[in-house]
MARSE-31740 format. One record per residue (C-alpha): residue in one letter; x, y, z; residue number from 0. Coordinates in steps of 0.25 Angstrom, whole numbers, plus 5000, padded with zeros to 4 digits. Example, Ala and Ser with C-alpha at 12.3 -4.5 7.8 and 13.67 -1.06 7.14 Angstrom:
! residues 2
REC  type  east  north    up  seq
REC     A  5049   4982  5031    0
REC     S  5055   4996  5029    1
! end
This chain:
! residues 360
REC  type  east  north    up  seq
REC     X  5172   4829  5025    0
REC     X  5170   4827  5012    1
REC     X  5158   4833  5004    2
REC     X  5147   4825  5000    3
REC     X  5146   4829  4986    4
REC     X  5158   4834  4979    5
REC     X  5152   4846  4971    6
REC     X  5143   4856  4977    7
REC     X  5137   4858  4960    8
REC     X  5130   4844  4958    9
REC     X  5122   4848  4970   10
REC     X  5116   4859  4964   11
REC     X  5103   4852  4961   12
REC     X  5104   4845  4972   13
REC     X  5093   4855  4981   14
REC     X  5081   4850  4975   15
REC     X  5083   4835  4977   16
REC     X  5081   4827  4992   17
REC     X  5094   4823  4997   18
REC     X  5087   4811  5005   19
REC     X  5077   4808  4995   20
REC     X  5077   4793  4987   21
REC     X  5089   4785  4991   22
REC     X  5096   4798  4998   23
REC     X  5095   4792  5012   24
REC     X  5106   4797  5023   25
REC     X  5112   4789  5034   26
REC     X  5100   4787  5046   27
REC     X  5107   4778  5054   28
REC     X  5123   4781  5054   29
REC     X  5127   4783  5068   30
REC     X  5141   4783  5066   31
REC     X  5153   4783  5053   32
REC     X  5147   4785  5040   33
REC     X  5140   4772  5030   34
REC     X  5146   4773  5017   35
REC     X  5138   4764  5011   36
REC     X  5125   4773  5018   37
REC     X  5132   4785  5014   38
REC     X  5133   4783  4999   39
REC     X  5120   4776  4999   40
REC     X  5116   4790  5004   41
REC     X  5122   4797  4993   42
REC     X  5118   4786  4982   43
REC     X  5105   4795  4976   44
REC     X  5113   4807  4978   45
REC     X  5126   4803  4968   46
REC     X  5116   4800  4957   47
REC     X  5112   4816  4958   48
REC     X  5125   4821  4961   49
REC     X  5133   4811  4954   50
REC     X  5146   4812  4962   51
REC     X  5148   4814  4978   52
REC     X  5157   4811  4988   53
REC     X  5155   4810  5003   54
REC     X  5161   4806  5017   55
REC     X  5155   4807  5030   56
REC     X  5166   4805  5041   57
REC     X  5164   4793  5048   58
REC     X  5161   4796  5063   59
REC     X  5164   4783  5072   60
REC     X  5158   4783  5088   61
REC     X  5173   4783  5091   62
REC     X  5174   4797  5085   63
REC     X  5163   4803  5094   64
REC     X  5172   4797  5108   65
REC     X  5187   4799  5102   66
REC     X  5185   4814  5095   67
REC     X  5177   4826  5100   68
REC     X  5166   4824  5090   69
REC     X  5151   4825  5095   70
REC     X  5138   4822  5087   71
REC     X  5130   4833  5082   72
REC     X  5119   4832  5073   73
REC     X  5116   4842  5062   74
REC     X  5101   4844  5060   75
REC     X  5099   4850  5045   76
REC     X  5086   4854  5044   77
REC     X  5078   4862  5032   78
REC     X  5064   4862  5028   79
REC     X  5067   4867  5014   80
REC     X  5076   4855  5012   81
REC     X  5090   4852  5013   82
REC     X  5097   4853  4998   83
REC     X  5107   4843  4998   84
REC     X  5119   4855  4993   85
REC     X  5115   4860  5006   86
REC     X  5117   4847  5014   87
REC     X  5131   4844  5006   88
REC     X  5137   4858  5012   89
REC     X  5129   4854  5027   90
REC     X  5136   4840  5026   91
REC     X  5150   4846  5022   92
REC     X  5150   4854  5032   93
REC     X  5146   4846  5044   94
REC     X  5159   4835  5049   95
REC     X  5158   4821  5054   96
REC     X  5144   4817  5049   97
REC     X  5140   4804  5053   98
REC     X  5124   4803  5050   99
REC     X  5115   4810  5043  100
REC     X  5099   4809  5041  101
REC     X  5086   4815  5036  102
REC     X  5078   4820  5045  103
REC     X  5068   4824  5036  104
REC     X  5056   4816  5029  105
REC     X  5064   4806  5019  106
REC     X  5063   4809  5003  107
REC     X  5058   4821  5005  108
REC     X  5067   4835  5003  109
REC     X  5078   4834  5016  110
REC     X  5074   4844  5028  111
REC     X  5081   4839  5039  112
REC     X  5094   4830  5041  113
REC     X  5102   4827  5053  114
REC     X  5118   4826  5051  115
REC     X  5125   4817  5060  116
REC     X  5140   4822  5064  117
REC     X  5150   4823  5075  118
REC     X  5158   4837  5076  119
REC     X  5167   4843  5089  120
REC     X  5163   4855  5095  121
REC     X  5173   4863  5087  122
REC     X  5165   4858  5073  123
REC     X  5153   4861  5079  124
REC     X  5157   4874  5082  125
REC     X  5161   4876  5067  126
REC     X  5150   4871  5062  127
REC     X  5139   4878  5069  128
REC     X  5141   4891  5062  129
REC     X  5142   4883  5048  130
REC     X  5129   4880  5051  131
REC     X  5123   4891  5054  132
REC     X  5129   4896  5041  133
REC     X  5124   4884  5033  134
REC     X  5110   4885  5038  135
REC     X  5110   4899  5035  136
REC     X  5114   4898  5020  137
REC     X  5105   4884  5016  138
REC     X  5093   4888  5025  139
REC     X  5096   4872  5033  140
REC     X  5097   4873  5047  141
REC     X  5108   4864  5054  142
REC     X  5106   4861  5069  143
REC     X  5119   4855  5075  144
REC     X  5117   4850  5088  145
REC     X  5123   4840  5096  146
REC     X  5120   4824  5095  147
REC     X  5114   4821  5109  148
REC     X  5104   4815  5116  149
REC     X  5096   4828  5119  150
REC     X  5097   4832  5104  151
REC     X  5085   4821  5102  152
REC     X  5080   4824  5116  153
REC     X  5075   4839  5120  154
REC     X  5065   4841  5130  155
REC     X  5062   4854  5129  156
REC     X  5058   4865  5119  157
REC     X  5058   4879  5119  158
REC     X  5051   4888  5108  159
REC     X  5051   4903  5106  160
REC     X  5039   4907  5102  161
REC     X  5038   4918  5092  162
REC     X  5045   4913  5078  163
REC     X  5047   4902  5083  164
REC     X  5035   4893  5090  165
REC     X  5026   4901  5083  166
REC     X  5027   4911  5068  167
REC     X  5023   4924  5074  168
REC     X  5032   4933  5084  169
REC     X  5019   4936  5093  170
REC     X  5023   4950  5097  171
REC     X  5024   4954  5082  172
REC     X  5010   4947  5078  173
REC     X  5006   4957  5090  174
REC     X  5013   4969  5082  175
REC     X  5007   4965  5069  176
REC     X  4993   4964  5074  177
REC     X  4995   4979  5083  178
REC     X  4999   4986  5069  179
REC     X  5015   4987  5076  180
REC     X  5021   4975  5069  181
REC     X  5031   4986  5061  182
REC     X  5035   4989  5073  183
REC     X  5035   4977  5083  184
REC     X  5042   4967  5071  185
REC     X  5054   4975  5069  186
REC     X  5058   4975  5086  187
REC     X  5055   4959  5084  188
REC     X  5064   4956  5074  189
REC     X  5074   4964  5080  190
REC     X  5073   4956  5094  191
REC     X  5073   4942  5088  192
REC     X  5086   4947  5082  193
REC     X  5092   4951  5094  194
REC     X  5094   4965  5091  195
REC     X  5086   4970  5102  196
REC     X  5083   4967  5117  197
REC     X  5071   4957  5117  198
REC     X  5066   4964  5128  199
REC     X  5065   4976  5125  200
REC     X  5060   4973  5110  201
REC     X  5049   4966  5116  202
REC     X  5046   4976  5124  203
REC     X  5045   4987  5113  204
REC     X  5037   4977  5105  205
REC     X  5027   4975  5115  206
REC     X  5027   4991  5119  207
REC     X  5022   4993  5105  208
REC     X  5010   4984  5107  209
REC     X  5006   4994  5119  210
REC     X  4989   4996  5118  211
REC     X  4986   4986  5107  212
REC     X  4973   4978  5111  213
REC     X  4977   4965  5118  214
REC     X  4967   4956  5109  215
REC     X  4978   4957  5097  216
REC     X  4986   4947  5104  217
REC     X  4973   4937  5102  218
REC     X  4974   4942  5088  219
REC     X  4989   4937  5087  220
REC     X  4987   4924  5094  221
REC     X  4978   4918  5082  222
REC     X  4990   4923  5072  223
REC     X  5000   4915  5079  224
REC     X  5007   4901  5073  225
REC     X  5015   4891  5077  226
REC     X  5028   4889  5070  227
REC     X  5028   4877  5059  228
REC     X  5030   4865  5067  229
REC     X  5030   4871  5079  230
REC     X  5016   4864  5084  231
REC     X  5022   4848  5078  232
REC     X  5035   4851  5085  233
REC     X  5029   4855  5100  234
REC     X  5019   4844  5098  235
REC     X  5031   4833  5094  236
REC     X  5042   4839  5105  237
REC     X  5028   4836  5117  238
REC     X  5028   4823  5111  239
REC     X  5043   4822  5113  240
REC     X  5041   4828  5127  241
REC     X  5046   4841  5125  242
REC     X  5043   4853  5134  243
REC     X  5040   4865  5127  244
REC     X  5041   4879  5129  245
REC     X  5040   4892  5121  246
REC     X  5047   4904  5127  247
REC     X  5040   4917  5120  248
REC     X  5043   4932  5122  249
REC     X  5029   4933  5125  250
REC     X  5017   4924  5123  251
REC     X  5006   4932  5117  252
REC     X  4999   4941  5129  253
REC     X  5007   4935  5141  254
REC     X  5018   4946  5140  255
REC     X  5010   4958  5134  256
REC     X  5005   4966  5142  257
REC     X  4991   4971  5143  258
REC     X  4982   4982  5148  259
REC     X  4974   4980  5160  260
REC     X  4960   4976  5153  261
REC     X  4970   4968  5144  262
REC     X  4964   4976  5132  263
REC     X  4977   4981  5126  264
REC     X  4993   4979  5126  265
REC     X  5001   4987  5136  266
REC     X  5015   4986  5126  267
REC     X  5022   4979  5138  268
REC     X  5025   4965  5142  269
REC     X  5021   4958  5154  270
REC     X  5032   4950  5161  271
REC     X  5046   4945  5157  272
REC     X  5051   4944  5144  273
REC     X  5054   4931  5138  274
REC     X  5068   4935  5132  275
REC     X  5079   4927  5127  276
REC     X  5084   4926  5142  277
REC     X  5072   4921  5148  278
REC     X  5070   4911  5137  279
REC     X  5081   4907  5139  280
REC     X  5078   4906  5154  281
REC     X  5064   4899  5151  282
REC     X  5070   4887  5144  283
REC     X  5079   4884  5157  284
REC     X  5069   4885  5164  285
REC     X  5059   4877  5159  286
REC     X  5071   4865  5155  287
REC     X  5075   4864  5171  288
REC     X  5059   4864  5174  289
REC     X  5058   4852  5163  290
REC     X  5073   4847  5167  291
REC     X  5076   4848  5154  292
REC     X  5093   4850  5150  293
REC     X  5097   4860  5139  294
REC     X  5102   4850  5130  295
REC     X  5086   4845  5130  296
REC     X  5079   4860  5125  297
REC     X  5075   4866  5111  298
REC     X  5074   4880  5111  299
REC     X  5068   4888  5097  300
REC     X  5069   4902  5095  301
REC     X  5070   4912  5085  302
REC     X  5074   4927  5091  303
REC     X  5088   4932  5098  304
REC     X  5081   4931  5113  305
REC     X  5080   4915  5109  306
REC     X  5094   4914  5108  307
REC     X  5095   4912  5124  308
REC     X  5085   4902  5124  309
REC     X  5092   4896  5112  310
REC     X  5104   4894  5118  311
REC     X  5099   4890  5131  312
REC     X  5092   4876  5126  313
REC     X  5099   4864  5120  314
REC     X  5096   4866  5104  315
REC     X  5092   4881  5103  316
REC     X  5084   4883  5090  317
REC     X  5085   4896  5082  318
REC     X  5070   4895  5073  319
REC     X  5072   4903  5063  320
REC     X  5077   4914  5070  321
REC     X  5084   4925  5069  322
REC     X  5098   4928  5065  323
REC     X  5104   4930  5078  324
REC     X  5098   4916  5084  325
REC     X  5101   4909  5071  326
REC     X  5116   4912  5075  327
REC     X  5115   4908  5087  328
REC     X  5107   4898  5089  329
REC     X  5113   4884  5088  330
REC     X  5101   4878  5080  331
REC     X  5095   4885  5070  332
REC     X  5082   4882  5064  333
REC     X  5077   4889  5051  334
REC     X  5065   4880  5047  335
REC     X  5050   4885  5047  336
REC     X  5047   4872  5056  337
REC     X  5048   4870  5071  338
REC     X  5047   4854  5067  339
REC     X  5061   4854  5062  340
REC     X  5065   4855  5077  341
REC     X  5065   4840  5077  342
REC     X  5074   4837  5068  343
REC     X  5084   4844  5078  344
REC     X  5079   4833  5090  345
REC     X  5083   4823  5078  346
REC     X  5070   4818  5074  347
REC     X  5066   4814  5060  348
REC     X  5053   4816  5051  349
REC     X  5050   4802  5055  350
REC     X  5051   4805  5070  351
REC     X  5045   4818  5069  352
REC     X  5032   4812  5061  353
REC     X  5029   4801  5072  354
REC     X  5031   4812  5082  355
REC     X  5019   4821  5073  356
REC     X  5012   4810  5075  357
REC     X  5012   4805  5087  358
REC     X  5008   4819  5091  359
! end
């Protein structure tokens, strides 16, 4: 594939201008091949910056999806700081057998999320996945590939993490800060969401070391907790769609503490299982053959090493703004500070997500 612009330098003042802005409009409605007349029309208000460009989108006939080992995949590009056009030439060259791309982001406004259109084999899919990863991890623009099927648009089901995820705080450490051991507590936290230690055992420490603490400081930490931006607009839209919902916590404020007797203090131990990565993992089928819902059909949204199972468990596994270990694992990667971005996974637009805000 041929690059879109022949020299990277013209481009360097390139960051600060909307690519889609005044007649800068890509193709909407291509379902297969390639428009050249579209095409250049697309790139018309572009070679007036840039001067000189070339381009060449390989056409991709119906016939090449039943003759060749080609699927559809889409590419869902997605950055709330904007997508600087240098950084959507190297995405593009990158990627093969595009056939349509378009804004999913509010219109003459700075670009935040675009869906690429393109058919790969399982052999360039593997290939491209780490490319990816590598991409995202250098521009700060998370790229979700995932596979152009009817249940890409139609989940049913949702499962949250809560701590980092649903909401800001991690509960146990809001816990350790208001009992004057947060020094201690934050350290064995960190180091479990990384994976370097046993979740169970880690909570368990982390719990021993809130042993005597009066049992009202887990009122005190309720009124400090917050949702995630975007998470209350997302679960109110996903009910809209008739999405089931669930959030699978490590604890839920007091339910797994432990108290004294006359419920006055902290006992340092927890009450019950443990919600590790294993029986998160166990939740989600649980509660999918309760709804009959398939795999293909579930979200999942984590952030620590004991999501990975639950990650891998549902259809599109989300790592948010997770940590190092699940960001290299995880097969969809979101680094944004808004849950809302979710829907442009599903393949909704601003347009569609407005109507659905709302209706709601």
């Amino acid at each position: 594939m041929q690059p879109l612009i022949s020299n990277l330098s013209v481009v360097e003042t390139f960051d600060q201008i909307s690519l889609f802005s005044a007649q800068i409009q890509y193709l909407t409605n291509l379902e297969y091949g390639y428009c050249e007349k579209t095409l250049r029309h697309s790139f018309f208000a572009m070679a007036k910056v840039l001067n000189h460009f070339e381009y060449q989108f390989p056409p991709v006939s119906k016939n090449c999806f039943v003759t060749t080992n080609l699927r559809r995949f889409v590419a869902t590009v997605i950055s709330t700081r904007g997508i600087p056009f240098i950084h959507l030439y190297a995405l593009v060259s990158t990627l093969p057998n595009i056939y349509k791309i378009r804004q999913l982001s509010v219109p003459d406004e700075p670009v935040t999320a675009l869906e690429i259109s393109l058919a790969l084999s399982e052999v360039e899919y593997t290939q491209l996945t780490p490319k990816l990863f590598q991409f995202g991890q250098e521009t700060l623009i998370d790229v979700a590939l995932q596979l152009d099927e009817p249940y890409r648009r139609h989940k049913r089901l949702i499962v949250f993490d809560m701590d980092s995820t649903l909401i800001r705080q991690e509960v146990i450490d809001e816990l350790a800060r208001e009992a004057g051991v947060y020094d201690k507590i934050a350290p064995i936290t960190e180091s479990a969401m990384r994976g370097e230690i046993d979740f169970n055992e880690s909570l368990r420490q982390r719990v021993g070391l809130l042993k005597d603490q009066p049992s009202q400081i887990i009122d005190t930490v309720k009124g400090r907790i917050s949702f995630t931006d975007g998470a209350v607009e997302l679960c109110r839209i996903l009910k809209h769609l008739g999405y089931k919902m669930a959030v699978l916590s490590d604890y839920a404020f007091a339910n797994n503490l432990e108290h004294t007797q006359d419920k006055s203090k902290l006992t340092g131990k927890v009450n019950g299982p443990i919600v590790n990565g294993e029986r998160k993992a166990e939740l989600l089928t649980v509660i999918a053959q309760a709804e009959g819902i398939m795999k293909q059909q579930i979200f999942a949204v984590g952030d620590g090493a004991n999501d990975l199972l639950m990650l891998a468990e549902a259809g599109v596994g989300i790592a948010f703004n997770a940590k190092p270990k699940v960001q290299q694992q995880a097969k969809v990667r979101l680094n944004q500070p808004n849950l809302l971005n979710i829907l442009y996974l599903l393949g909704l637009d601003w347009s569609e997500i407005a109507t659905f805000n709302k209706e709601t």
